[in-house]
N, C-alpha and C positions, 0 to 999 in steps of 0.2 A: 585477531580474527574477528573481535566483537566489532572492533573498528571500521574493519574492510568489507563488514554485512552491515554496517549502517550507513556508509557512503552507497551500497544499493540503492536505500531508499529513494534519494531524489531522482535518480532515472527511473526506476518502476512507478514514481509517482506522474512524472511526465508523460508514460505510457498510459497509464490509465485516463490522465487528460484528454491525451489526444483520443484514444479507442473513445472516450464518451463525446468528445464535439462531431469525430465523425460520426457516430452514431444519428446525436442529437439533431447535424446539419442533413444529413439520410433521411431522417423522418421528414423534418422541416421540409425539405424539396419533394418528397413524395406528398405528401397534405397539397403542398402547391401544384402540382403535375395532375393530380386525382381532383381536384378543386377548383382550379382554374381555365380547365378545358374549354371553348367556346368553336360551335361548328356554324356557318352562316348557311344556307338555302338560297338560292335567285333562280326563278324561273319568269321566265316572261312571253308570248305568243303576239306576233303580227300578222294579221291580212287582213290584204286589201284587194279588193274586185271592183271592176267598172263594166258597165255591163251597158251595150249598146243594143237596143232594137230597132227592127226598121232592113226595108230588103235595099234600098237606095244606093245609089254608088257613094255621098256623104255616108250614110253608115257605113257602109264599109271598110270605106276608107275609114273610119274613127276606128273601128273597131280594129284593122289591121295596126293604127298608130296607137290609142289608148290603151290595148291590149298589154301592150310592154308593158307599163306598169301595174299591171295584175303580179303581186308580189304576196309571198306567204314565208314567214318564219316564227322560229320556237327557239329561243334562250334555254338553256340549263345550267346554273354553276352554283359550285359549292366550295367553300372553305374553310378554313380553322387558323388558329393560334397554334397547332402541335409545333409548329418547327419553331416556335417562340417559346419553348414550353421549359423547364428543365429537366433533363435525362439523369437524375442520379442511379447510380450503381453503387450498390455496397457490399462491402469488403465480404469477402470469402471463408469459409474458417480455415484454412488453409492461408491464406494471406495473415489473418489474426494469431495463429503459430506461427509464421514465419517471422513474426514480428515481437513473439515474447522468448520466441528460442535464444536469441544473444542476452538477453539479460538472464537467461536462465544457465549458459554457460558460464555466467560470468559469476552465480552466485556460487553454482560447483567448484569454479576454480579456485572461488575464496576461501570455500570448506574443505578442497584439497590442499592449498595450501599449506597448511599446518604439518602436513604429510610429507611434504616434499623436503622443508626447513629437518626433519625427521630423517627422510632419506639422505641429509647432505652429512649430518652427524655419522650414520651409519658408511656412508662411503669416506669422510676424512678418518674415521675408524681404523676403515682395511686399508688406507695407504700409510696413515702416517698413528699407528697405537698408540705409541708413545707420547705424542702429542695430544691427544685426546685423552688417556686416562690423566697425565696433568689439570689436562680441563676440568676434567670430570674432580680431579678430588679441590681444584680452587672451588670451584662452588656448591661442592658440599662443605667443603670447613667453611667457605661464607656462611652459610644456609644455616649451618651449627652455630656460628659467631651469631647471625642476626637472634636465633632462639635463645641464646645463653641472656644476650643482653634483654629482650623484651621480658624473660625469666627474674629478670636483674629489677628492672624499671618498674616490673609490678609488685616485685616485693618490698621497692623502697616506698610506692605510693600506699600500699595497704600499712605499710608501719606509721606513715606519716599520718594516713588518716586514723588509726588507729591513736595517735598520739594526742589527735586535737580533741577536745573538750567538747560532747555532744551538749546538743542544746538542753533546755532547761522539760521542753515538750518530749524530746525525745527521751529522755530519762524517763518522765513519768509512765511515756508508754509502755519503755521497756521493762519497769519496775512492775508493772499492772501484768504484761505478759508474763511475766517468771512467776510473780504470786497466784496468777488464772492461767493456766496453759490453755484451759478455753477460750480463751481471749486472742491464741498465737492464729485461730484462721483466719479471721477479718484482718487480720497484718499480717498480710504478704511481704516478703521480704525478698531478696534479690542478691546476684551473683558480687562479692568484693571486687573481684578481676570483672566482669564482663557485663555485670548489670543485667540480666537478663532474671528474670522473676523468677521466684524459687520453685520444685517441681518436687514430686514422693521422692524423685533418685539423688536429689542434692548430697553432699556431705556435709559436714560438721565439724571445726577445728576440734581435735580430740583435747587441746587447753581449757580445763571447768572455766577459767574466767574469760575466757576469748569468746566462744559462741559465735564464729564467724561462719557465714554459711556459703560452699563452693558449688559449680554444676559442677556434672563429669566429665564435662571435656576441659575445665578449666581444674578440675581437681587431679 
């Protein structure tokens, strides 16, 4: 189970990648959008008049002919970069759960799992009992064989070490603790089976010459 919730890891880690580039590229393009704006202005005005006096049939006439190009205009135009611009959109939180909901299926199913390998015992159970309470007692007498022997192996390590010859430092210290028992707190001592530092609940080989000291889950 610890296995199949650590294979999680690298997909929720690639999720959170991407949720922060789209983020990071959503800023990125809004800075740009909000930043880069440019609007242009063009305005411009023409006229022109020609102006003929005089009552004369040459005036006249000029004025019916020059008249045409009496001409008047006015310019207006305006533009931008908007359509050059970039339009990002970001993501919805509804988009951002739909997008953490399957890895979040997938962690349940890992932690129902164990459940189901559960349900299959119980259904080979009620079709086939007999076959299963065999199951059931091979590996409890495993289970008893592995305890007996670990029972085994650490009685032969504590005798052996009990056998060898303590050094010449360790003698003295132990000599000084038996003649000072005030001397037993600054030496701390530790589990023979487990090695785990000694505590008020330890016990004590009840052997006057042994003095070996056990915790209580190893005692």
């Amino acid at each position: 189970q610890v296995m199949e919730l650590l294979h999680c890891i690298p997909p929720l880690l690639l999720l959170l990648l991407a949720c922060g580039l789209d983020h990071t590229l959503f800023t990125m393009l809004s800075i740009i959008q909000h930043h880069s704006f440019v609007q242009y202005s063009f305005r411009s005005s023409h006229h022109l008049s020609v102006h003929v006096s005089g009552k004369s049939l040459m005036a006249r006439l000029l004025r019916s002919t020059i008249g045409a190009l009496n001409t008047s205009s006015s310019t207006q135009m305006e533009t931008s970069n908007f359509a050059c611009l970039p339009r990002p959109r970001a993501m919805t939180r509804q988009q951002y759960v739909d997008s953490c909901v399957p890895l979040a299926v997938l962690v349940v199913f890992c932690l129902a799992q164990v459940y189901t390998y559960r349900l299959r015992r119980v259904i080979a159970a009620f079709y086939f009992p007999k076959r299963e309470k065999s199951r059931v007692l091979y590996f409890y007498n495993k289970l008893m064989r592995q305890r007996q022997n670990f029972v085994h192996r650490q009685q032969k390590r504590i005798a052996q070490q009990a056998r060898q010859h303590p050094g010449m430092g360790t003698s003295l210290v132990e000599w000084c603790c038996q003649r000072c028992p005030c001397l037993r707190r600054w030496m701390r001592r530790s589990c023979v089976v487990c090695g785990v530092l000694e505590t008020p609940r330890d016990r004590l080989c009840p052997v006057p010459t042994c003095g070996a000291r056990y915790c209580r889950v190893c005692w």
